[in-house]
SEDRENMAR-874579 format. One record per residue (C-alpha): residue number from 1; x negated, y, z negated. Coordinates in nm, 4 decimals, decimal comma. Layout:
// SEDRENMAR-874579
> i/X/Y/Z
> NUM/X/Y/Z $
...
// end
This chain:
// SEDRENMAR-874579
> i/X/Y/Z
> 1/-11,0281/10,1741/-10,6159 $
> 2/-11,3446/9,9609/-10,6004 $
> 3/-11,1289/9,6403/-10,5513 $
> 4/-10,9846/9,8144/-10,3122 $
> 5/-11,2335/9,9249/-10,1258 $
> 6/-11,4613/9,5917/-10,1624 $
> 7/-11,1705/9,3990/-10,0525 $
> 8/-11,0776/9,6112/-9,7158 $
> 9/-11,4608/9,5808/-9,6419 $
> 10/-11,4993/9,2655/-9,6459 $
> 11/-11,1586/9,1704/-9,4338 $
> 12/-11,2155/9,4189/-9,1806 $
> 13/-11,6081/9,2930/-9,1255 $
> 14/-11,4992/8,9602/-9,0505 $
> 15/-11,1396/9,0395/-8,9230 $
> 16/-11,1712/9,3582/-8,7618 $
> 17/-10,8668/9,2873/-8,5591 $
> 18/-10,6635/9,2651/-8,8882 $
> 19/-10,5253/9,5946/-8,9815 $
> 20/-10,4892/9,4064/-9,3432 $
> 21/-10,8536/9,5413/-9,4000 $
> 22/-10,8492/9,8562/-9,2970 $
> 23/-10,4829/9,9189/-9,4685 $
> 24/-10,7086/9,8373/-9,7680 $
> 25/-11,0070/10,0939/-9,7237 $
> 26/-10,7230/10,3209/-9,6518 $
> 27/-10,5646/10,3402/-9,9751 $
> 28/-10,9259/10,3208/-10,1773 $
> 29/-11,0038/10,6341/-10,0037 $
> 30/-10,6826/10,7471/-10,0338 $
> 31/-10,7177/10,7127/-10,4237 $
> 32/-11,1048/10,7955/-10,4752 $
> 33/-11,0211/11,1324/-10,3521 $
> 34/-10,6536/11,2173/-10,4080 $
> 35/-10,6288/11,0396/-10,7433 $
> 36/-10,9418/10,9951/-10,8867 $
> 37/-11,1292/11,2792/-10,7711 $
> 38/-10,8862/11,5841/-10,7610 $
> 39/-10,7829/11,4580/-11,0914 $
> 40/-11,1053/11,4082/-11,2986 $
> 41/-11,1580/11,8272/-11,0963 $
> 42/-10,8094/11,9407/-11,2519 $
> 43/-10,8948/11,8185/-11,6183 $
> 44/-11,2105/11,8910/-11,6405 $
> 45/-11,1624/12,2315/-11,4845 $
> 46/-10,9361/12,3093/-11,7883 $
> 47/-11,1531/12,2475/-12,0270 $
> 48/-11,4253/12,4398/-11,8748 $
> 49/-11,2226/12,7326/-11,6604 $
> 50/-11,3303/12,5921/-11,3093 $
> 51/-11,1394/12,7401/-11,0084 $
> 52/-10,8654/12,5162/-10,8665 $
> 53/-10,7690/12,3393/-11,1707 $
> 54/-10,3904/12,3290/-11,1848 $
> 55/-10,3990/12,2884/-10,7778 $
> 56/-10,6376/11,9458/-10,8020 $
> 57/-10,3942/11,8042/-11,0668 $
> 58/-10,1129/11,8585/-10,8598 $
> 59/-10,2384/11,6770/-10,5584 $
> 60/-10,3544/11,3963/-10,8268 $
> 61/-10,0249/11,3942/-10,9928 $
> 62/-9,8721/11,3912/-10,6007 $
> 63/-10,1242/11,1481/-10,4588 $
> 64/-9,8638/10,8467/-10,5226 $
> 65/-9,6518/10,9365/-10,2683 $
> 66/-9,8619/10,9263/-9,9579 $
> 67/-10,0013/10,5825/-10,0708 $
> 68/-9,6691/10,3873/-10,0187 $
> 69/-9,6472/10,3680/-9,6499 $
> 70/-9,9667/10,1674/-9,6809 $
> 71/-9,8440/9,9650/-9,9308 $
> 72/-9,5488/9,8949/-9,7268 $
> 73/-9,7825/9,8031/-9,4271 $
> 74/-9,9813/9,6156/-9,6497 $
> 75/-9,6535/9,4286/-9,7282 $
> 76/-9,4911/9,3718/-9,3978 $
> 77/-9,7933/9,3002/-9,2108 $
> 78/-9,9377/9,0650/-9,4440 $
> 79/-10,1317/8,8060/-9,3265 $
> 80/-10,1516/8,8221/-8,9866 $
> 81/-10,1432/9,1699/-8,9128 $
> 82/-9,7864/9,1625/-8,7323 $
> 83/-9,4504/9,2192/-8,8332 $
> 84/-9,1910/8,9353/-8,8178 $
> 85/-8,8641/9,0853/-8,6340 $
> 86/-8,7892/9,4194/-8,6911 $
> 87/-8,9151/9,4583/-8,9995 $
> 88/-9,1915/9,7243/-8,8921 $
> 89/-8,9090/9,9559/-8,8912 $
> 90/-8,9906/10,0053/-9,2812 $
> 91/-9,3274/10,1670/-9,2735 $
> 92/-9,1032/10,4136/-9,0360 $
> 93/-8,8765/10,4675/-9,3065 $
> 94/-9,1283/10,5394/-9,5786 $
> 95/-9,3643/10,7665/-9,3964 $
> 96/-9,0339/10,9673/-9,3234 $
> 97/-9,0009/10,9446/-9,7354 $
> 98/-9,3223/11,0642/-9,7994 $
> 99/-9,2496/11,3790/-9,5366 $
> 100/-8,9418/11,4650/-9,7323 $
> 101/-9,0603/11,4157/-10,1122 $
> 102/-9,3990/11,5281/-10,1011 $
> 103/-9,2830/11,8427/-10,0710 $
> 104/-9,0002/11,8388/-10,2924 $
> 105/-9,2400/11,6855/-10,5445 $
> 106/-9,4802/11,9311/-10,5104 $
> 107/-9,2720/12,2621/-10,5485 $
> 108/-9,0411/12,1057/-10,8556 $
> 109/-9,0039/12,2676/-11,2114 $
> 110/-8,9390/11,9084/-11,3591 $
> 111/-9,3344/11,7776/-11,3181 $
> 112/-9,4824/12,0907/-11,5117 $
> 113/-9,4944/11,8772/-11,8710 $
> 114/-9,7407/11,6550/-11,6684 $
> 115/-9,9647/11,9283/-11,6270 $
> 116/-10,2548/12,0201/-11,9326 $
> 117/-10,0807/12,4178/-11,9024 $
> 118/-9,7291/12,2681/-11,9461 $
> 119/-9,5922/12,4093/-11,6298 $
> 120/-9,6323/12,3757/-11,2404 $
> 121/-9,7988/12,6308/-11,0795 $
> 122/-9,6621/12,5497/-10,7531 $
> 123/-9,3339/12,5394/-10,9080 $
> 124/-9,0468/12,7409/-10,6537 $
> 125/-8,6777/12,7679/-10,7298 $
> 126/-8,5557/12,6899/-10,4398 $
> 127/-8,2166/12,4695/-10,3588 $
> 128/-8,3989/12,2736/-10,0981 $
> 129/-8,6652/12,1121/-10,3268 $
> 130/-8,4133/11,8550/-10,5459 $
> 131/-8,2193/11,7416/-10,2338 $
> 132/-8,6246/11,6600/-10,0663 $
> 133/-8,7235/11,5052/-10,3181 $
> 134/-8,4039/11,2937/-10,3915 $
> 135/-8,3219/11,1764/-10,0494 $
> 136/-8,7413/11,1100/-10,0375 $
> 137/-8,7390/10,8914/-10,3346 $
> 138/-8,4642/10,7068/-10,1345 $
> 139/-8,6563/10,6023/-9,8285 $
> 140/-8,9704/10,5862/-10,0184 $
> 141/-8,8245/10,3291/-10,2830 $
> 142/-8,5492/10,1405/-10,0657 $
> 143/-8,8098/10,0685/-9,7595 $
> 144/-9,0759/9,9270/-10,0489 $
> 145/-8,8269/9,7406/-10,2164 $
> 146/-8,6930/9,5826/-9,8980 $
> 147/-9,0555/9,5254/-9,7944 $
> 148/-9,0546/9,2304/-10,0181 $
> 149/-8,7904/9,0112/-9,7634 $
> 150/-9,0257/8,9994/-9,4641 $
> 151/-9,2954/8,8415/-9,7286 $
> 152/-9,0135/8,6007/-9,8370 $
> 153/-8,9085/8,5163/-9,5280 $
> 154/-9,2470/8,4125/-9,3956 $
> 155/-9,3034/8,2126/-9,7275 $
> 156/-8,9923/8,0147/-9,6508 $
> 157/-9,0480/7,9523/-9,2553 $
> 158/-9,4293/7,8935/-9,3139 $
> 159/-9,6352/7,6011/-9,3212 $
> 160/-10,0185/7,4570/-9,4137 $
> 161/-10,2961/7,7276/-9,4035 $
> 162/-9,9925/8,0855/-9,4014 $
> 163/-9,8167/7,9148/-9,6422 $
> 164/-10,1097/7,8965/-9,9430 $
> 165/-10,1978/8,2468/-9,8365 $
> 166/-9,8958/8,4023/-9,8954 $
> 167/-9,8511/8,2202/-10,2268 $
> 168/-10,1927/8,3794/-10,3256 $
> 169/-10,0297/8,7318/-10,2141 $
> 170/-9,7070/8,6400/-10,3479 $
> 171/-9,8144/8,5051/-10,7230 $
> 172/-10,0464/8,8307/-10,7356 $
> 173/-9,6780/9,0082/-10,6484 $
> 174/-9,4964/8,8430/-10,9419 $
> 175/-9,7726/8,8940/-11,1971 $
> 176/-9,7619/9,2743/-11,1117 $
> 177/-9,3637/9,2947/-11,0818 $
> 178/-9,3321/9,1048/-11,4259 $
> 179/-9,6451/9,3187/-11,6359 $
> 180/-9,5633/9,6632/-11,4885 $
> 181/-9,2104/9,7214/-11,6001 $
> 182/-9,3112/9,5660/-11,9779 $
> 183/-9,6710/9,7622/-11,9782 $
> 184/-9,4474/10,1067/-11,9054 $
> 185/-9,1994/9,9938/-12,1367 $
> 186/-9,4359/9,9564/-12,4541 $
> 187/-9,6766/10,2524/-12,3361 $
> 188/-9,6509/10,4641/-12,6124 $
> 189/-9,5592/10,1633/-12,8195 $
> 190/-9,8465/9,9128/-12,8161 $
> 191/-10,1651/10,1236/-12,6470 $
> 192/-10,3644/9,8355/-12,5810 $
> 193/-10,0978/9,7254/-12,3218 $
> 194/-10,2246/9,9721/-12,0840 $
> 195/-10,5507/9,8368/-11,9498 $
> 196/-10,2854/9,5408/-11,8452 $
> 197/-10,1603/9,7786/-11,5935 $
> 198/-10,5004/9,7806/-11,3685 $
> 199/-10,5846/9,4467/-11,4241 $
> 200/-10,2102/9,3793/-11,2440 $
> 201/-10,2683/9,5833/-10,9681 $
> 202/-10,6402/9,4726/-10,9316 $
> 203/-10,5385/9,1033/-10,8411 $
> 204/-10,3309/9,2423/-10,6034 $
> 205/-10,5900/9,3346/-10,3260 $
> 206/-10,8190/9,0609/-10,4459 $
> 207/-10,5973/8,8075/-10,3610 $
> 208/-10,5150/8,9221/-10,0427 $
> 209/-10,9119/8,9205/-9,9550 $
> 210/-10,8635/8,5680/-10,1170 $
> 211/-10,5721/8,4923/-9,8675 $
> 212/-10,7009/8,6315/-9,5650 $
> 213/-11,0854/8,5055/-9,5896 $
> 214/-10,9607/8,1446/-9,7042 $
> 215/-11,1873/8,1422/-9,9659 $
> 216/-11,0830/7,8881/-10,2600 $
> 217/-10,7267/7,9170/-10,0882 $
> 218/-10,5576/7,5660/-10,1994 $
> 219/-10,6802/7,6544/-10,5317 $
> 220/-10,3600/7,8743/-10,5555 $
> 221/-10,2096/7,5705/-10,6557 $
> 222/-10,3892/7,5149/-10,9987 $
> 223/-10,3515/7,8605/-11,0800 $
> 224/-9,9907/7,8394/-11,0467 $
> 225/-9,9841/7,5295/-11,2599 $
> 226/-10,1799/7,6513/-11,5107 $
> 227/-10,0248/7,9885/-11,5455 $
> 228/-9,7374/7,8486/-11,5862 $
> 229/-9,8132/7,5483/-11,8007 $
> 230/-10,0137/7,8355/-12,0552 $
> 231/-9,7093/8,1039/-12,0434 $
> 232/-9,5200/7,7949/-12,1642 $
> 233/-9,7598/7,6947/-12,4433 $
> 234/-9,7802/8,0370/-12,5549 $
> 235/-9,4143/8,1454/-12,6046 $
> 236/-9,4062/7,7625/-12,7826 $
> 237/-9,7145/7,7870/-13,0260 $
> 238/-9,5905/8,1567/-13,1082 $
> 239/-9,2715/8,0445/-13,1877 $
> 240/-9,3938/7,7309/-13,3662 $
> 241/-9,6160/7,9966/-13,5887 $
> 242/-9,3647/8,2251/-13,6711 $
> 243/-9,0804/7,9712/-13,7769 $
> 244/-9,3764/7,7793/-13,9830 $
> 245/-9,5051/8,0532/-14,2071 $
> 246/-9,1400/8,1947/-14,2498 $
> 247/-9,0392/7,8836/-14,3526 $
> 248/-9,3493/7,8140/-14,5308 $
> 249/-9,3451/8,1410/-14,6919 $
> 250/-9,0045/8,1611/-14,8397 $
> 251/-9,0890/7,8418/-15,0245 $
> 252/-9,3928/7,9746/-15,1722 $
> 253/-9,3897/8,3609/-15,1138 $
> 254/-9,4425/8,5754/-14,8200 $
> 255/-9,7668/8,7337/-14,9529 $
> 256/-9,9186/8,3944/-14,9734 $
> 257/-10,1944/8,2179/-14,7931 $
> 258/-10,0817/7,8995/-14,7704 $
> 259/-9,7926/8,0274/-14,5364 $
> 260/-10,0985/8,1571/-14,2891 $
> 261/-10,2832/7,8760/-14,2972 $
> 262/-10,0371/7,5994/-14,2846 $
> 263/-9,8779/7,7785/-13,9947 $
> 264/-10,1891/7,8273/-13,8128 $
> 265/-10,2028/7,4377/-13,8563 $
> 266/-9,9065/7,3743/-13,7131 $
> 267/-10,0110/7,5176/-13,4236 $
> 268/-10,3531/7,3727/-13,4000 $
> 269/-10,1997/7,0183/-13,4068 $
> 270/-9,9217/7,0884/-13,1581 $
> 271/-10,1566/7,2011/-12,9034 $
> 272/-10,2750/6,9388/-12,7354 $
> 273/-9,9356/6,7379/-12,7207 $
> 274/-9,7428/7,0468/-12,5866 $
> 275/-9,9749/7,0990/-12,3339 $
> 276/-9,9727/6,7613/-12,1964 $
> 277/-9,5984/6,7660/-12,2226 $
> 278/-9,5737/7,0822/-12,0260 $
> 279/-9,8337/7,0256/-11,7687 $
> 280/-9,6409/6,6624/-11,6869 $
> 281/-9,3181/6,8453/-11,6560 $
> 282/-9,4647/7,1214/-11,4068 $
> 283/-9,6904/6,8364/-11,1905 $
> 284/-9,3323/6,6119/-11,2041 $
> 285/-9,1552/6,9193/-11,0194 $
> 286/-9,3904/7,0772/-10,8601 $
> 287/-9,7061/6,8408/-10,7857 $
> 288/-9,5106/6,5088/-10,7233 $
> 289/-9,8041/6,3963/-10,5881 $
> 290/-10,0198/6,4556/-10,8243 $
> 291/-9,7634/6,3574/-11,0847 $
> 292/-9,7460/6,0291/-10,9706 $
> 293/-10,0879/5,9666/-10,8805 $
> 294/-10,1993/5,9981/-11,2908 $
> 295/-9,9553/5,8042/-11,4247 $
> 296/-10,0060/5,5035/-11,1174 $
> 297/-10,3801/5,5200/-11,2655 $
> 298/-10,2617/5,5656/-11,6242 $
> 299/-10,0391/5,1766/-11,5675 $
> 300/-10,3355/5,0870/-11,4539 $
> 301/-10,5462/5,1296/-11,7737 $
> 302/-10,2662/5,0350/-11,9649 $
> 303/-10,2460/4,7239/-11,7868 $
> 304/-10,6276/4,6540/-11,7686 $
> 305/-10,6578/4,7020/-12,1682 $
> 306/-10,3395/4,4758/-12,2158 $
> 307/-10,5698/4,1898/-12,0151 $
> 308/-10,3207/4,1878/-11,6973 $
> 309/-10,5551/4,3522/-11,4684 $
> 310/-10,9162/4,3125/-11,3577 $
> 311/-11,1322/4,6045/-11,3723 $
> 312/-11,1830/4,5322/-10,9807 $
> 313/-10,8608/4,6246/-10,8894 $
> 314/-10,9351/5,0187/-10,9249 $
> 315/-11,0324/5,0142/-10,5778 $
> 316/-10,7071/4,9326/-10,4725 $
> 317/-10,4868/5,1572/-10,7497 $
> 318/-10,7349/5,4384/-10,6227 $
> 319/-10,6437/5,3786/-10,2500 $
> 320/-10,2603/5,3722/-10,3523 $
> 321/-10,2928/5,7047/-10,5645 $
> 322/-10,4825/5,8737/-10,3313 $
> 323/-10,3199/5,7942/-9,9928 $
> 324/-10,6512/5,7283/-9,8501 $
> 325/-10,6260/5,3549/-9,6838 $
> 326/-11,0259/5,3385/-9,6362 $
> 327/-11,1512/5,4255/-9,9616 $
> 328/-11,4168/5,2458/-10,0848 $
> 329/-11,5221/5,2039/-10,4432 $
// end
């Protein structure tokens, strides 16, 4: 909520004309009093017998719903504040989702485990309330799931300055589309997954203040690389660990320390060359440039310790790497 509402504030003071910003504030408000605040009324109301209880944790435990349609704003607008094509058509289609399940939400038996009594108080048995909520769910999750092509579609037809922002709001995308479904999935499993869950959806409105105010933009670049480069290492080392100490450890016993500490060895000394090996192989398809600028400079030091280049000659590597005809050294 704070990054939310930080984020907005700052847009929407020096792009007022940007509804990005104000999309932003929106939805911290939104969630300060709908989430947070009804919420923190409903539990602590049970514990203590406060009026209202079961009533503020159903508008918490509903408060999702309204949020989309500014999610799907946030999503088609994105960065310049107007839809490409048709495409506005979706926040249509979700604020007519929110209208049908938020109702349908709020009067269903299923929800009432969710609540600290065990049951929904608003709870009706009507016929009306499953159909609501179903068809709902529909519009709500097919207009934010085909939200995503407009923000692809730019990325593709885009160029210079819109391009790096929307990889800034698109990498923030990925990292919350890849650790959502696995933080859910190991909830109850592994505990300490679930702070992983705010941190994803944190980066989300801090890199579109990122985008949007052009601060550090080209950066993006880097932190693509290195992300990459470091998910790499990671899944490498791990497995380097693991096949080390079994190995290890069925030649000399499982319950030994030797396995441990050759293992974390192994690991220690494959570091360095693994990283270097990945971070080539991501500049080489990714950062030609870059790729081929190092290794023109790394010739040249090969060549200048073998004794078949002067140390004057930099100047002119340096020009060549670089691109940058009036460089002077």
């Amino acid at each position: 909520t704070v990054a939310l509402a930080g984020a907005g504030t700052l847009i929407a003071s020096r792009h007022p004309e940007n509804p990005i910003g104000w999309l932003l504030i929106a939805a911290a408000i939104l969630n300060a009093f709908l989430a947070d605040a009804a919420q923190g009324w409903g539990l602590r109301a049970a514990a203590e017998g406060w009026p209202g209880g079961p009533t503020a944790e159903a508008v918490a435990l509903a408060s999702w719903i309204p949020q989309g349609p500014l999610l799907v704003a946030t999503l088609v607008l994105f960065p310049t504040g107007r839809a490409i094509g048709r495409w506005g058509v979706l926040i249509v289609a979700n604020v007519v989702g929110v209208v049908l399940a938020l109702p349908g939400w709020l009067v269903s038996p299923h929800i009432g485990d969710l609540f600290v009594e065990g049951r929904n108080p608003l709870a009706r048995d009507t016929v009306v309330s499953d159909p609501l909520l179903g068809v709902g769910l529909v519009f709500l999750l097919g207009s934010l799931f085909l939200a995503v092509v407009p923000v692809g579609l730019r990325l593709h037809r885009s160029s210079g300055i819109e391009r790096q922002q929307l990889k800034w709001f698109a990498f923030a995308g990925i990292c919350a589309a890849v650790v959502l479904p696995i933080a859910v999935s190991l909830w109850n499993v592994l505990p300490i997954v679930r702070p992983l869950v705010a941190l994803a959806l944190t980066a989300l409105p801090i890199a579109t203040c990122i985008a949007i105010l052009r601060y550090r933009l080209y950066e993006i670049d880097i932190v693509i690389s290195r992300t990459v480069v470091y998910t790499m290492l990671t899944v490498s080392l791990a497995a380097t660990y693991g096949v080390t100490a079994l190995v290890i450890g069925v030649i000399v016993g499982r319950r030994s320390g030797i396995a441990v500490a050759v293992a974390t060895l192994a690991v220690a000394v494959a570091f360095r060359p693994l990283r270097d090996r990945f971070q080539d192989a991501v500049d080489r398809r990714f950062h030609r440039a870059r790729y081929e600028a190092v290794h023109r400079v790394l010739a040249f030091l090969d060549e200048l310790r073998a004794g078949r280049a002067a140390p004057e000659e930099i100047e002119e590597v340096l020009r060549s790497a670089l691109g940058v005809d009036r460089l002077t050294l």
